[in-house]
N, C-alpha and C positions, 0 to 999 in steps of 0.2 A: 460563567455568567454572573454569579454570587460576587467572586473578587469583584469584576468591573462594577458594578451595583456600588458595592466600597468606595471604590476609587471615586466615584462619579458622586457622592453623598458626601467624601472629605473635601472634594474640590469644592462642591457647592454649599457649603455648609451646610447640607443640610440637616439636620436632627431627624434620628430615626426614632419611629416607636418601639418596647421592649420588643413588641409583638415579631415587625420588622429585623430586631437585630439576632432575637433566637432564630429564625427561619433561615436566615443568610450565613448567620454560625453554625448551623446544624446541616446543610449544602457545602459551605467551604470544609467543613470539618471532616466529611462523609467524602468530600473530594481528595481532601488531601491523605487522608487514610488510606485510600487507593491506591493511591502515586505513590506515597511511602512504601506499599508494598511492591509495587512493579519496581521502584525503584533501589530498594534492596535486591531483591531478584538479580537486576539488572549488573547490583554493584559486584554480583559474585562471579559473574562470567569473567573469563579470564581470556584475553586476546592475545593474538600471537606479537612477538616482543612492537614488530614495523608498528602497529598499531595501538602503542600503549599510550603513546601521547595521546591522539586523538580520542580516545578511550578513556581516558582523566578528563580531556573535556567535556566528555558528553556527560561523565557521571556529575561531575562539579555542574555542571548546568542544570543537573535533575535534583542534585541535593537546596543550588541555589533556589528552585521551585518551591519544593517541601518548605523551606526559610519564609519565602514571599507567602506562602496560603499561611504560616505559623504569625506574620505579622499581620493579616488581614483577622485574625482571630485572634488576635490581642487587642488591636484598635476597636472590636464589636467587643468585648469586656471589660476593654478598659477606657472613658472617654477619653481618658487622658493623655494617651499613649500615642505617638506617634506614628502615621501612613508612611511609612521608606517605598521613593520609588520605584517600582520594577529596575528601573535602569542601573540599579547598583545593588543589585544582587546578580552572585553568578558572571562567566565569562560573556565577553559580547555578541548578539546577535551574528554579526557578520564571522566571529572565529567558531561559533556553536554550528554555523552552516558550512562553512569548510570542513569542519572537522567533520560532520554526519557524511557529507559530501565523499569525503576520502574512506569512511565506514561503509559504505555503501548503503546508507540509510536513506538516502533523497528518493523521495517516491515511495518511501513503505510507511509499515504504522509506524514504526521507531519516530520517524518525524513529527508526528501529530500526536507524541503521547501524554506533551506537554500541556494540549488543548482540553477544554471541557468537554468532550462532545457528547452530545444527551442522542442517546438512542430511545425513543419511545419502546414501553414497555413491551407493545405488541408484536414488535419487530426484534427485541433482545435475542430469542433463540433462533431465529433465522440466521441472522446477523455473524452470533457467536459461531456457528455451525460452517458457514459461505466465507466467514473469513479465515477461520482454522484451517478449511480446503484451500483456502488460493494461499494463505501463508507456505501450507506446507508443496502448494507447484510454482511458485516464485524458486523456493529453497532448492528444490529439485533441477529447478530449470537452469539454477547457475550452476549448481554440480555439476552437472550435466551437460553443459557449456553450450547450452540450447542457443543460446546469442550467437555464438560462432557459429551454427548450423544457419541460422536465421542469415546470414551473413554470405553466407557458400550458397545460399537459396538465393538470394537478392544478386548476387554479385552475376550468378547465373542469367535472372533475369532482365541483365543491365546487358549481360552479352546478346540475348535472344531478340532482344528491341535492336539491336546493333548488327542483327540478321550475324553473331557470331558465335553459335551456340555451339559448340566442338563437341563430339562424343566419341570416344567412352569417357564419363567425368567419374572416376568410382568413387573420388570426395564430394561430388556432389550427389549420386547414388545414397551414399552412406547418410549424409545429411535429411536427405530428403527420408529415407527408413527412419531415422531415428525423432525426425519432429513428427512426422503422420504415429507414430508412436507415444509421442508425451501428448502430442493434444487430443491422441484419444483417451488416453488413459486419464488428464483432466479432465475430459468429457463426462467421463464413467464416475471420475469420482465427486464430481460436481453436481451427476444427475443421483446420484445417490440420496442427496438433500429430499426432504419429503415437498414434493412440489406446493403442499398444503401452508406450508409455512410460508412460503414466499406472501410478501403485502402488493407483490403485482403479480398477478401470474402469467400475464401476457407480455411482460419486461424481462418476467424470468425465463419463460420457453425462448424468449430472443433472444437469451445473453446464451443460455442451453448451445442453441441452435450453430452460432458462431464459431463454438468450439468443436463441431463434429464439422461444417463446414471445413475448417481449416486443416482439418484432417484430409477431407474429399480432397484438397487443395494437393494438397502433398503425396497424395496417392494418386491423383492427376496427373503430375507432374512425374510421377515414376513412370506412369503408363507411358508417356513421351520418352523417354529414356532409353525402354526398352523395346520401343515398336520401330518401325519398319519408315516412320515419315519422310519421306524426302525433303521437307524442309522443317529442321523439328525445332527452330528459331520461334517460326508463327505456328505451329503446335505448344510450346512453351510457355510464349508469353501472352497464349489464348486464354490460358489457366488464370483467371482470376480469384483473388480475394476479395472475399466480405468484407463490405467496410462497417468496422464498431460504432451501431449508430443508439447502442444501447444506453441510456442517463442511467447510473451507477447508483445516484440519490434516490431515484423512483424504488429501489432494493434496499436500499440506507448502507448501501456499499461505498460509496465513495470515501471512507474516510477509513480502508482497510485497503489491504493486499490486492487485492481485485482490479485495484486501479494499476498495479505494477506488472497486468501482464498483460504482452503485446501481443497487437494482433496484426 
């Protein structure tokens, strides 16, 4: 927010007061100190070789940052000194999204670390807490090749609507154990959070709620598996899902891990 304040004051000439440029130097500065640190952090991971290209990208896009906030803090010190526009610094837009893209970064924080994002105070330890959990069951869930269960589950119910639901499926057995498995245990570890923190507690018991649901879902569907139904197509695909009708912003989640996991 600080930078574009910059940007928007060099474009219009505007003259700032002292008062005006210590506050916006002392924001951009407090900003870019952050990033410098995430971003060293960042530079010391080491990827496996396929990924080294795209891995020099992202860092060079994050060092170009650190450069962009160090010029916005040169032009509030110094009148003199020259605004460089965002656009030339760092690699491009469209090659920084490829490359996240092929990291697997589209859709997590990694994407948005770039961004200012102001979390009110009062929401900070919620926040830190709810997205430290969904970081660490995203991570899990691709270990864990939870997408490809997700997959074997869906494919299932593309047969059962198709009145072709074949059994014994022991991969899809297996699938079905193993995600009634990880969404309870994101459940457990989600509800762990002290429900007093949350800034909605009626957004938070729904988003809760979702993920024990999705569990019932897959433990539903095991029942059909192993019972006796004569038509176990329309037993199957009787099983529904909850649909996520929870706003992520109302928790101040949206702009963390939380949003990378599917329901």
């Amino acid at each position: 927010m600080a930078s574009a304040e910059v940007v928007a004051a060099s474009l219009k000439r505007t003259e700032l007061s002292d008062d005006v440029r210590r506050a916006l130097h002392d924001d951009i500065a407090a900003s870019r100190d952050e990033f410098g640190r995430s971003f060293r952090a960042l530079a010391k991971l080491v990827p496996p070789a396929e990924w080294q290209e795209d891995r020099d990208i992202f860092i060079a896009f994050l060092e170009a940052e650190v450069a962009l906030q160090t010029n916005r803090l040169q032009w509030l010190e110094n009148r003199t000194s020259t605004l460089i526009p965002a656009s030339e610094f760092g690699p491009t837009t469209e090659l920084v999204n490829d490359a996240m893209q092929r990291l697997g970064f589209a859709g997590r924080d990694c994407q948005l670390i770039a961004q200012d994002v102001d979390i009110p105070e009062d929401r900070r330890n919620f926040v830190r807490k709810a997205a430290a959990v969904c970081t660490e069951i995203v991570v899990r869930r691709f270990e864990q090749d939870h997408e490809g269960n997700r997959d074997i589950v869906l494919a299932a119910l593309v047969d059962a609507h198709r009145g072709a639901l074949d059994l014994p499926r022991p991969e899809l057995d297996a699938a079905l154990k193993a995600a009634e498995a990880e969404w309870q245990m994101s459940f457990q570890q989600l509800s762990d959070i002290p429900a007093q923190l949350a800034p909605d507690g009626e957004s938070w018991t729904r988003f809760l709620r979702l993920f024990q649901q999705m569990a019932e879902v897959q433990r539903s569907r095991l029942l059909v598996l192993h019972s006796a139904d004569e038509d176990p197509s329309a037993a199957y695909k009787a099983v529904r899902s909850p649909i996520m009708d929870v706003e992520l912003s109302a928790l101040g989640l949206e702009n963390t891990d939380c949003r990378s996991i599917h329901f």
